[in-house]
C-alpha positions as CSV (number, residue, x, y, z in Angstrom):
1,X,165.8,55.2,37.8
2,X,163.8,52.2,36.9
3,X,166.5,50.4,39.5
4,X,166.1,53.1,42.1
5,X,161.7,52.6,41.8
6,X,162.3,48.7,42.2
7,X,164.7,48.6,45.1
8,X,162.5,51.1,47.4
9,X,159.5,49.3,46.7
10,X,160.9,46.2,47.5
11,X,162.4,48.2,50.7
12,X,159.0,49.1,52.1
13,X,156.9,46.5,50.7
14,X,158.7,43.3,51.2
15,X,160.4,43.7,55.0
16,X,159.8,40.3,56.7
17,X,159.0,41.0,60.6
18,X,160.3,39.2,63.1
19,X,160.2,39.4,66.6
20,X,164.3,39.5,67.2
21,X,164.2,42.1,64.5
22,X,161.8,44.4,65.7
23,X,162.9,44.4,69.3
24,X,166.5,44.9,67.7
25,X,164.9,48.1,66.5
26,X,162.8,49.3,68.8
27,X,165.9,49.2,71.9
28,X,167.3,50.9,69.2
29,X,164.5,53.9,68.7
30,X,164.3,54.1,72.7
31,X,168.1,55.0,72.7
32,X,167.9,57.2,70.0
33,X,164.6,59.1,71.5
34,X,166.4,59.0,74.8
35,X,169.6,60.7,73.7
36,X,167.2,63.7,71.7
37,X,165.5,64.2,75.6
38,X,168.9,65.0,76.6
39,X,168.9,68.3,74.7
40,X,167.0,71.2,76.8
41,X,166.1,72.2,73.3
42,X,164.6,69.5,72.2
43,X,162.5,68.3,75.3
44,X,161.1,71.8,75.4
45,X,159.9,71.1,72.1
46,X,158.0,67.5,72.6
47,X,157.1,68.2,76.2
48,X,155.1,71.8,74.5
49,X,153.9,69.3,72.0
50,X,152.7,66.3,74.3
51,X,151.3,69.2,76.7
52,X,149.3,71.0,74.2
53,X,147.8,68.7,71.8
54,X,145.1,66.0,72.4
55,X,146.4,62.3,72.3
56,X,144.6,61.4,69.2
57,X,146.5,64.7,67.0
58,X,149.2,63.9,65.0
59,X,151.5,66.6,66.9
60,X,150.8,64.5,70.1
61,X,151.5,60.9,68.5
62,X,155.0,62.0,66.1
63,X,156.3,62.5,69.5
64,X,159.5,61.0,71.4
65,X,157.7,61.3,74.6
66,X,155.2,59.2,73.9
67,X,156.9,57.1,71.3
68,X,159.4,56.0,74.1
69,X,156.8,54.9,76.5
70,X,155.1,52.9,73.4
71,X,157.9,51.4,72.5
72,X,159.3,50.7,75.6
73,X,155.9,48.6,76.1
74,X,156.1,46.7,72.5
75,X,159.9,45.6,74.5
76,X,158.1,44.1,77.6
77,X,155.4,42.4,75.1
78,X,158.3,41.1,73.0
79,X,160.0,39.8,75.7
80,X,157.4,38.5,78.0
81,X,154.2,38.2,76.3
82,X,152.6,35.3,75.3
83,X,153.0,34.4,71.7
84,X,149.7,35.6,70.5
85,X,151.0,38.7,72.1
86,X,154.0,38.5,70.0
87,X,152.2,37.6,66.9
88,X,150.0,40.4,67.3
89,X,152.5,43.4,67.2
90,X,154.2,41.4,63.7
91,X,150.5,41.4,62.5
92,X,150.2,44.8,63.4
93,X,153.1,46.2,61.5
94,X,152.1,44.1,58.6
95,X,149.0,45.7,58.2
96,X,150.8,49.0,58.7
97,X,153.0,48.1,56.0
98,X,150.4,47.7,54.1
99,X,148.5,50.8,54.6
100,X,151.5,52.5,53.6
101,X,152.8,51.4,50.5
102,X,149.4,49.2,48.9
103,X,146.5,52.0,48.6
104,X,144.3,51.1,46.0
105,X,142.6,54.7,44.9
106,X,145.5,57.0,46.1
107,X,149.2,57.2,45.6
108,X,151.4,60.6,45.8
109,X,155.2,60.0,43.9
110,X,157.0,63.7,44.1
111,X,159.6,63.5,41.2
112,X,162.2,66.3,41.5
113,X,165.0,66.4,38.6
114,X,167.4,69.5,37.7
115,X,166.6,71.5,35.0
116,X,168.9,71.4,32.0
117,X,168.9,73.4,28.9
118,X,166.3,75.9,27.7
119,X,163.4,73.0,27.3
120,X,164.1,70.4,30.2
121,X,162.5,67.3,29.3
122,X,158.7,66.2,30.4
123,X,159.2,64.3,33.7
124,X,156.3,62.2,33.2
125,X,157.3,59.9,32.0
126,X,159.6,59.2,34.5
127,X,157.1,59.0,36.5
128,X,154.7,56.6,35.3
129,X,157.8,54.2,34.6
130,X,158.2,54.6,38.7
131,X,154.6,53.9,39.2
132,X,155.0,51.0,36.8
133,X,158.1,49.4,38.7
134,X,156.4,50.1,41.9
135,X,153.2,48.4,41.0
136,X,155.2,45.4,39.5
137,X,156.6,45.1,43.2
138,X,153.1,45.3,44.5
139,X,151.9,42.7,42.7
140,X,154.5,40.3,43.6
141,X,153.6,41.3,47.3
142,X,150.4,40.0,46.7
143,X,150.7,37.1,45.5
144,X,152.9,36.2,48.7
145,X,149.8,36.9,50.2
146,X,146.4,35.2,49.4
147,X,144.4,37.0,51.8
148,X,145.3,40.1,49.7
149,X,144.6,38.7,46.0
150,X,140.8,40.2,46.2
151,X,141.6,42.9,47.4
152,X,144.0,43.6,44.5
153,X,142.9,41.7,42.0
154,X,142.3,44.5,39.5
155,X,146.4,44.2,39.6
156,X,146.6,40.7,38.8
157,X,145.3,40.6,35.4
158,X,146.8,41.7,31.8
159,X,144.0,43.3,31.1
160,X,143.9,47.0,30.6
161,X,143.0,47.9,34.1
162,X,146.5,47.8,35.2
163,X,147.2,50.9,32.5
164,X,144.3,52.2,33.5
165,X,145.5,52.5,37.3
166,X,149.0,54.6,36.5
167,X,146.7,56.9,34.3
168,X,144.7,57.3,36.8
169,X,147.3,57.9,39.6
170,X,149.5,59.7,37.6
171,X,146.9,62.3,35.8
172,X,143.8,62.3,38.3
173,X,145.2,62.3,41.8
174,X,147.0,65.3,41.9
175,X,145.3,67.1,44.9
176,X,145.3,64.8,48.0
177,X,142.2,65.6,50.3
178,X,143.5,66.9,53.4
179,X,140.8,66.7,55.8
180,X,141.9,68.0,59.1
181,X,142.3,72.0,59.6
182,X,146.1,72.9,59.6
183,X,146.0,76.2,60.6
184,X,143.8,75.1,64.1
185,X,145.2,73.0,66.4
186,X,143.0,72.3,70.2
187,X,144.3,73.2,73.0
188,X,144.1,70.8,75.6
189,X,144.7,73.2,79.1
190,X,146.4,76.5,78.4
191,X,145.6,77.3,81.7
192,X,148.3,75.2,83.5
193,X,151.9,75.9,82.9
194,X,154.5,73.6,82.7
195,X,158.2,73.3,84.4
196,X,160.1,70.3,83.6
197,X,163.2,69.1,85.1
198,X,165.7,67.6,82.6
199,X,168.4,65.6,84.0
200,X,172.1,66.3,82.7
201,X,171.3,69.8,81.0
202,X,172.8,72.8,82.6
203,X,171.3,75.9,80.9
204,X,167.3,76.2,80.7
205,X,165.0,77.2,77.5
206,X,161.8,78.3,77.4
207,X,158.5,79.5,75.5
208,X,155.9,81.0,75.8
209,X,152.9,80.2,73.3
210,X,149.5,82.2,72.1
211,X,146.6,80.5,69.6
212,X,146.9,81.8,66.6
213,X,144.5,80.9,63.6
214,X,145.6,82.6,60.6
215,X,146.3,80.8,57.2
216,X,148.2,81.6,54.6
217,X,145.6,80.1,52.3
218,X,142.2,82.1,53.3
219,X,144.3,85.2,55.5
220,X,147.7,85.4,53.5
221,X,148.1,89.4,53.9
222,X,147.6,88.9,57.7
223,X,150.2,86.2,57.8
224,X,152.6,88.2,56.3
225,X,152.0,90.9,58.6
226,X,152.7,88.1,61.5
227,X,155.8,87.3,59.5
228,X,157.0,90.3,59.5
229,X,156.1,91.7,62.4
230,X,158.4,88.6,64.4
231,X,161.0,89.5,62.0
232,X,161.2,92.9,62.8
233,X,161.1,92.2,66.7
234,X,163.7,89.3,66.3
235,X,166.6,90.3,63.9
236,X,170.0,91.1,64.5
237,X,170.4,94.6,67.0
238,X,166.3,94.3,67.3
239,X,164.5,94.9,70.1
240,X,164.4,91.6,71.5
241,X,168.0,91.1,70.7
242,X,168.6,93.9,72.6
243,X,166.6,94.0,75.6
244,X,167.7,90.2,76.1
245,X,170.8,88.7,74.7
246,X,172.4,92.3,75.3
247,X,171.8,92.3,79.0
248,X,173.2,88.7,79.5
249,X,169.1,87.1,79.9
250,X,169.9,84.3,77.1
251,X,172.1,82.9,74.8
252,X,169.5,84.0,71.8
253,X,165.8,84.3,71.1
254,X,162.9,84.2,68.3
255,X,159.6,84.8,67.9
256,X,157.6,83.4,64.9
257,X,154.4,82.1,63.6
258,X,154.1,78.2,63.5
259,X,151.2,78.6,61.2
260,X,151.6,73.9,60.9
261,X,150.7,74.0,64.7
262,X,148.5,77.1,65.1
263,X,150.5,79.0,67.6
264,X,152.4,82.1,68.1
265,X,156.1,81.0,69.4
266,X,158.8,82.8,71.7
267,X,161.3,81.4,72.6
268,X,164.0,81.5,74.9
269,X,167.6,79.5,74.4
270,X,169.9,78.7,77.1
271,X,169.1,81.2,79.9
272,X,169.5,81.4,83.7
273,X,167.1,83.6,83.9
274,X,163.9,82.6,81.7
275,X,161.9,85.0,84.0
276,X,163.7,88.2,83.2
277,X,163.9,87.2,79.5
278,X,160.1,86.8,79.1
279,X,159.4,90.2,81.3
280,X,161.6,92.2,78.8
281,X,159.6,90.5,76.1
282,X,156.4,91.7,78.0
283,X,157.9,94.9,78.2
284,X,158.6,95.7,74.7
285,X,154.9,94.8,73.9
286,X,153.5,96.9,76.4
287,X,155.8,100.2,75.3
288,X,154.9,99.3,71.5
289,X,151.1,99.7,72.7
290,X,151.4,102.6,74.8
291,X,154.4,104.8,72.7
292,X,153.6,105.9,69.3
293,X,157.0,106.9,68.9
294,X,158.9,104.1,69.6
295,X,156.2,101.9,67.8
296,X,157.3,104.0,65.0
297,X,161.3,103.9,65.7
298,X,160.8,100.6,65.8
299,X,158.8,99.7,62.5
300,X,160.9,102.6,60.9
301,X,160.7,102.1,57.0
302,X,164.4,101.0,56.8
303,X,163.5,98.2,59.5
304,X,160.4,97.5,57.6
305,X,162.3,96.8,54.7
306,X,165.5,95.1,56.5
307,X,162.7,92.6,57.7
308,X,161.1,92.0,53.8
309,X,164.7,91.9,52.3
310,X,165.0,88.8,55.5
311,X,162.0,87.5,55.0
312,X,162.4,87.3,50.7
313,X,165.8,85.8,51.4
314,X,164.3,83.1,53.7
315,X,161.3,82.3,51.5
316,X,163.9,81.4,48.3
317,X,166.3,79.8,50.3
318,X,163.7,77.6,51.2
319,X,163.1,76.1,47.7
320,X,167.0,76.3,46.7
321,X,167.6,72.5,47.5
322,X,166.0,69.6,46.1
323,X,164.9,68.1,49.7
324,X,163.8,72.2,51.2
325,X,161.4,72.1,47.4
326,X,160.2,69.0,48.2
327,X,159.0,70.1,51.6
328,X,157.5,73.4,50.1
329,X,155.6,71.3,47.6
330,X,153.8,69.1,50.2
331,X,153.1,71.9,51.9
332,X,151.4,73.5,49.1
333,X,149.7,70.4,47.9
334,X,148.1,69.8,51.6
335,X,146.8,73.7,51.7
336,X,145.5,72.7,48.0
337,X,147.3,75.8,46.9
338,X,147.4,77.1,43.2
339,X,151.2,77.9,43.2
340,X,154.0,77.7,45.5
341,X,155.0,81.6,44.5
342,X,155.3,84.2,47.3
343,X,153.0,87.5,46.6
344,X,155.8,89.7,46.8
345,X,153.7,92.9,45.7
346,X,151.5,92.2,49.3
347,X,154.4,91.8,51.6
348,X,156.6,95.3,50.2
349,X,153.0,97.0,50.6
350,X,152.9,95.9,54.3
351,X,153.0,99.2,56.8
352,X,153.1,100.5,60.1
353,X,149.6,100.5,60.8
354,X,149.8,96.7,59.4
355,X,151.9,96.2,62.3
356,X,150.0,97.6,64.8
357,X,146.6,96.0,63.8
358,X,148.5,92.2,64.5
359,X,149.7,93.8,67.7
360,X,146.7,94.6,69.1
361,X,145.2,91.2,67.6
362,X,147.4,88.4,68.0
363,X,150.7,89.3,69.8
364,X,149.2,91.4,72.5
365,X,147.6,87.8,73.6
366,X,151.2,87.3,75.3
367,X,150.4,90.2,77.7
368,X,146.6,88.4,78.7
369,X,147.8,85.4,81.2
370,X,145.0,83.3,80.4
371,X,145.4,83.3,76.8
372,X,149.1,82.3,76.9
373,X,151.2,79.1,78.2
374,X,154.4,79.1,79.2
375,X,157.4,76.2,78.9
376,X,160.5,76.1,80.5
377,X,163.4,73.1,80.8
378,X,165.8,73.2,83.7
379,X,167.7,70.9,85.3
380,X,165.9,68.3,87.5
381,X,167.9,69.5,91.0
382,X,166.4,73.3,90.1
383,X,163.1,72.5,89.3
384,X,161.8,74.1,93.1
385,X,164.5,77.1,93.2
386,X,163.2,77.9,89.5
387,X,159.4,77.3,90.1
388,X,159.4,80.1,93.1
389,X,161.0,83.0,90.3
390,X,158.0,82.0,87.6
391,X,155.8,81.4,90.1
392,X,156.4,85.5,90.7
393,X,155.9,86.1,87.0
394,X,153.1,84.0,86.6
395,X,151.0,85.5,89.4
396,X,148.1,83.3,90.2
397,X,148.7,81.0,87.4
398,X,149.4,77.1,88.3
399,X,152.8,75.9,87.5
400,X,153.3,72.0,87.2
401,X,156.9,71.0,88.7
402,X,157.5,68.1,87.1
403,X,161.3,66.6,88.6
404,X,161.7,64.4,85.3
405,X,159.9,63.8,81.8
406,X,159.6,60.4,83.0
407,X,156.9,61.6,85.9
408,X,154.1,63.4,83.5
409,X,151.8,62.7,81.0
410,X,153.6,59.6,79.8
């Protein structure tokens, strides 16, 4: 362990930049984002992302849109800049580097081990030994660099400071600050519609998105309810499944709350016919609205509880594996959450009337053109044919053609 905390601290904190290296890589990252913009899948994804979110939102910058135009650029520089140019982008990722792995009054190590036996033993100190052997790295780092010994010169000395500093990061700092609102994401023009044209793909996907501000921290009883209620619609022989994979519309669909990026989601995989698969969508809305009875047939109590049993299943599986745990503790450290457990008495309570309240809140929005935005990927030689049939759909709505992912926004 103590050889695992010294090799990745010397892994982040010690890579020497050079210019032949980093362009090595970043031809590399270009390839790698070019081959995931292949997929129909996948640029539906980043082009939704890059379309919705302001430039300056992390959902807008972890994007392979935009990272391929920036690195694309850091290329040109690298290969015809000047070489103050050149020195800049190294300087750059130095301090970068920096950011990352040196920060003085904060430092978050997740230790996951297996439990074994009745009383497994106290991981702590475990982790203080990996704080230990990652500050002995820093400290070497800092010493290679003079401009940095002021900074950290509380790590320099044998004094009692240095203890002082695991204590503190180990015992104190367990609750990072997380200052921007994850539930809430801006909007940046809901109002225009996007069809892009993807070359090489021959089957077209698409969503269709509605704001949606509920949190599982302050609203958890409502988010369940949207759980459920996307569970119900979308599960095997469900009414979506039905009314669209069953008549030929797509290859499959879901619907489900992406509480991270503050939207409700459908979406629509490999389809000739996006159109008809969001109008049957539309269509089960409206009947659950207007027909008691089939509101009723179709939140019956046995598919009420087929939907908790799914739902239970999916919320352990989710912490069954070391890396799916780590992902659920993050997530419950950002929300500053008391406990990662589900509230399984509140979600076996949930109802009919449950279901129709987020109905008529939230997933009627899908109905309301102005409230929703729709996505779809086709192939760039269909991009006109399929802009006429949404265009029908979308009534008065703009629809951007866009003939290639290269053309928009980036």
């Amino acid at each position: 362990r103590g050889n695992l905390a010294s090799w990745i601290g010397r892994l982040l904190q010690c890579n020497h930049f050079t210019v032949k290296r980093v362009l090595t890589l970043c031809k590399k990252l270009v390839a790698d984002c070019t081959e995931i913009l292949r997929e129909g899948d996948s640029a539906l994804v980043y082009s939704v992302a890059a379309h919705l979110f302001h430039e300056d939102d992390m959902l807008s910058s972890m994007n392979a849109l935009r990272q391929r135009k920036i690195l694309r650029e850091i290329i040109k520089t690298l290969k015809k800049g000047t070489e103050e140019e050149k020195q800049k982008i190294l300087d750059d990722l130095k301090e970068i580097q920096w950011i990352m792995t040196s920060q003085k009054n904060r430092m978050f190590v997740q230790y996951i081990t297996p439990i074994a036996g009745e009383k497994p033993e106290d991981p702590s100190a475990d982790l203080e030994h990996f704080i230990s052997s990652w500050l002995d790295t820093l400290k070497w780092n800092v010493k290679q660099s003079p401009q940095r010994e002021t900074e950290f010169k509380h790590l320099l000395s044998d004094t009692e400071d240095e203890q002082k500093t695991v204590q503190q990061v180990t015992a104190d700092n367990l609750v990072i600050p997380y200052d921007t609102e994850l539930s809430v994401r801006k909007n940046k023009n809901w109002k225009q519609n996007l069809l892009i044209g993807v070359g090489g793909i021959d089957s077209m996907f698409a969503a269709q998105l509605v704001i949606c501000n509920v949190s599982s921290k302050t609203d958890l009883y409502e988010f369940y309810c949207l759980e459920i209620f996307a569970t119900v619609l979308a599960m095997s022989e469900g009414p979506l499944q039905t009314a669209i994979r069953g008549k030929g519309y797509a290859y499959d669909v879901s619907l489900h709350y992406g509480e991270w990026y503050g939207y409700l989601q459908f979406y629509v995989h490999e389809t000739n016919v996006p159109q008809l698969a969001i109008q049957e969508f539309h269509k089960i809305l409206k009947k659950l609205e207007k027909d008691q009875s089939y509101a009723e047939e179709v939140f019956s109590e046995f598919n009420l509880a087929s939907a908790k049993a799914s739902y239970t299943y999916n919320c352990i599986s989710t912490k069954s594996t070391a890396p799916s745990l780590w992902g659920a503790c993050r997530a419950c450290l950002y929300k500053q959450l008391e406990t990662m457990d589900e509230n399984w008495d509140m979600i076996f309570k949930i109802g009919l009337p449950d279901m129709m309240n987020v109905l008529k809140k939230w997933y009627s929005l899908f109905l309301n053109k102005a409230q929703c935005g729709t996505f779809i990927t086709c192939n760039t030689n269909a991009v006109r044919s399929v802009g006429k049939d949404c265009k029908k759909l979308l009534d008065k709505h703009t629809v951007k053609l866009v003939h290639n992912e290269h053309d928009w926004f980036f």
